[in-house]
C-alpha positions in Angstrom: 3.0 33.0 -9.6 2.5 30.7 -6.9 0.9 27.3 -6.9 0.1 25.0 -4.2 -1.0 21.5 -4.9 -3.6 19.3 -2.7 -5.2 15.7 -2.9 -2.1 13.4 -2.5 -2.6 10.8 -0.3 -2.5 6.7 1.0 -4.3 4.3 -1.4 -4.3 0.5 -2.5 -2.9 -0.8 -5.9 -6.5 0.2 -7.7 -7.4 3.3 -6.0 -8.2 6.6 -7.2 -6.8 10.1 -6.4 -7.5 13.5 -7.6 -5.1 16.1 -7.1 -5.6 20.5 -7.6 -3.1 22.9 -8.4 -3.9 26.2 -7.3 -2.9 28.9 -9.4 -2.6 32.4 -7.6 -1.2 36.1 -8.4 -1.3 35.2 -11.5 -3.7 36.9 -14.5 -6.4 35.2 -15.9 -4.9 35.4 -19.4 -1.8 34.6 -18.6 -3.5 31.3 -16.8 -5.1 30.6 -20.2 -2.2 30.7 -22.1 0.0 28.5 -20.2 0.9 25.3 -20.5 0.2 23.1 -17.2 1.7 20.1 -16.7 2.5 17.3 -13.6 5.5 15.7 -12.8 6.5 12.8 -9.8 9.6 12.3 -8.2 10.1 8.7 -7.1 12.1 7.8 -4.1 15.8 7.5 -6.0 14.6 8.8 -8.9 14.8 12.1 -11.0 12.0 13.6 -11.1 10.1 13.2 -14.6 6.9 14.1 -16.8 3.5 12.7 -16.1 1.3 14.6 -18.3 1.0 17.9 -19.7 -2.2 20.0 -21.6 -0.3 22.4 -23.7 -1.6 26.3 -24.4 -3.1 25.0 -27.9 -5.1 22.5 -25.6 -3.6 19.4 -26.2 -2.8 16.7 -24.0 0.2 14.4 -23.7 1.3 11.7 -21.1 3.7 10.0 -20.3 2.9 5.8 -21.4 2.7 3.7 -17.8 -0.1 6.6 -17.0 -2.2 6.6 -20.5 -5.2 5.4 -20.1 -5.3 6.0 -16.5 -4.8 9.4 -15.7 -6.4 12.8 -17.0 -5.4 16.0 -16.8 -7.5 18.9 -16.8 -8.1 22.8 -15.9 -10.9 25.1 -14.3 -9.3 28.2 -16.2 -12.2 29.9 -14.2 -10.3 29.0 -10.9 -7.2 28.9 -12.6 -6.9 25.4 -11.3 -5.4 22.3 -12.7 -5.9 19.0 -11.9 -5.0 15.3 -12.1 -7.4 12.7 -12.0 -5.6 9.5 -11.1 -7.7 6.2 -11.6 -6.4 2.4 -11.4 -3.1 3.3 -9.4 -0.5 0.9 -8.8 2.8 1.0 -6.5 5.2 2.3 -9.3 3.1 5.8 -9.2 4.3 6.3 -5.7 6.3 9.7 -5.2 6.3 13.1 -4.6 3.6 15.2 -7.5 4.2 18.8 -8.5 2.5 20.8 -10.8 4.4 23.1 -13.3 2.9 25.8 -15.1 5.1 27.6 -17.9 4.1 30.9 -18.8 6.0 32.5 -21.3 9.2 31.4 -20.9 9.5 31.0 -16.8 8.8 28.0 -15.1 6.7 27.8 -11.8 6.5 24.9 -9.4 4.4 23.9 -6.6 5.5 22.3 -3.7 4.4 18.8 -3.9 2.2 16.6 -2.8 2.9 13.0 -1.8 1.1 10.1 -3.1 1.6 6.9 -1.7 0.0 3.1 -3.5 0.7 0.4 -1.8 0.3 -3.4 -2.8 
């Protein structure tokens, strides 16, 4: 499975950013199935849990992003996503999209988003 996330970028405390994970060699099924989730990486930091939509379809996030982000999938073009509205500085760092199938883990490389004040 290999992944490669787009859409990071520059914005202002307020801004809006959408990022895609693209999901490739794997099955459609298997795409289905899985649960999909985005993590950051702060400068410093460990790199933690920003939200998550789980195989049942569920969706969890973490609380400083409730409200403001969405996460969502094009199961069609096994794509997920990660709309990202009223950002603010402490969302700055380094986004990758996980996607667990079974029991293995695969990560994306990152994409960098960047809010300043």
């Amino acid at each position: 499975v290999q992944l490669q996330a787009s859409g990071g970028g520059s914005v202002r405390t307020g801004g809006s950013l959408k990022l895609s994970c693209a999901a490739s060699r794997i099955i459609l099924s298997d795409f289905w199935q899985s649960r999909k989730a985005w993590y950051r990486q702060a400068p410093g930091k460990q790199r933690e849990l920003v939200a998550e939509l789980t195989s049942g379809g569920s969706t969890n996030y973490q609380d400083s992003v409730k409200g403001r982000f969405t996460i969502s999938r094009d199961n069609a073009k096994k794509t997920v996503y990660l709309q990202m509205n009223n950002l603010e500085p402490e969302d700055t760092g380094v986004y990758y999209c996980n996607v667990e199938v079974g029991s293995r883990h695969y990560w994306g490389r990152g994409t960098q988003v960047t809010v300043s004040s």
